[in-house]
C-alpha positions in Angstrom: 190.5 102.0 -20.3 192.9 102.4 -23.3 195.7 99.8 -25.0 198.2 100.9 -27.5 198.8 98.4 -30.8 201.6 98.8 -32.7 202.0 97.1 -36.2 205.5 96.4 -37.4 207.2 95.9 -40.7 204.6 94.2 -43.4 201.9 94.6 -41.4 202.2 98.4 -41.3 202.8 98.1 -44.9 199.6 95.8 -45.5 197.6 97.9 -42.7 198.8 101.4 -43.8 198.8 101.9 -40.3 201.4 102.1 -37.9 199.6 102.1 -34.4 196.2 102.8 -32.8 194.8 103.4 -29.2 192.2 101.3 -28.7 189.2 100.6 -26.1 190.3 98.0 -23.5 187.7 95.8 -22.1 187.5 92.9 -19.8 186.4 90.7 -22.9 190.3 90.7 -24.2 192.0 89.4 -21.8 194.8 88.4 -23.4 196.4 89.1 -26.9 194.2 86.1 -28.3 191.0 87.6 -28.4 192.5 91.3 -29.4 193.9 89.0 -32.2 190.4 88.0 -33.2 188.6 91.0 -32.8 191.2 93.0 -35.2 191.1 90.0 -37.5 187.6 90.1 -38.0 187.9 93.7 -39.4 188.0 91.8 -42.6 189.6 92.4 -45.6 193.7 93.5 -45.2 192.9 92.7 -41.3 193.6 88.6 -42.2 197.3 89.1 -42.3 197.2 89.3 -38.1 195.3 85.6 -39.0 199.2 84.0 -39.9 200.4 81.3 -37.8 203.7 82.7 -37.4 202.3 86.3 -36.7 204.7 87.4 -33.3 204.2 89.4 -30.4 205.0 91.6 -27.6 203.5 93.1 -24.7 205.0 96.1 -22.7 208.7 95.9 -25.5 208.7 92.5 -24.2 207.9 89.1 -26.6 205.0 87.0 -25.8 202.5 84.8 -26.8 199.1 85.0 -28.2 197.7 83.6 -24.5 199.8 86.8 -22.4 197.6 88.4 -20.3 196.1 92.0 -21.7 195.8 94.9 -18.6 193.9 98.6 -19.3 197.2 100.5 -20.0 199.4 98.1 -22.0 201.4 98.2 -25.1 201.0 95.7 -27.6 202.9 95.2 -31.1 202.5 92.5 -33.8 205.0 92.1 -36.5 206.0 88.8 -38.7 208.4 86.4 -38.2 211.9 87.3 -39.6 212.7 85.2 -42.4 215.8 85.0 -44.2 219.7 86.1 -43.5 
């Protein structure tokens, strides 16, 4: 059981990573607790912690409480700011 994660603009930047496969389990079952299990990482990992931190699931936006199958696609990236 296998999700893709994605990480978009600063957070690739901040990460030096832009995506990863990892092991799905039935422990995240939504983006929440993927969220908090990357978070605690430490170190660069607390820049997923921002409030404003946006999602998608399958190319489609979400929230933190979607609902996380074996097989998905996941991205975070920041809110766009500015003009």
């Amino acid at each position: 059981a296998m999700i893709r994660v994605q990480y978009f603009a600063r957070y690739r930047e901040v990460l030096g990573l832009d995506g990863e496969s990892l092991a799905w389990h039935a422990e995240l079952h939504s983006l929440a607790p993927l969220r908090e299990q990357l978070v605690a990482r430490g170190g660069v990992w607390a820049v997923l912690a921002e409030p404003n931190l946006m999602c998608a699931r399958n190319q489609e936006l979400c929230s933190l409480g979607e609902p996380l199958e074996d097989g998905d696609e996941v991205a975070f990236f920041p809110t766009v700011t500015g003009g």
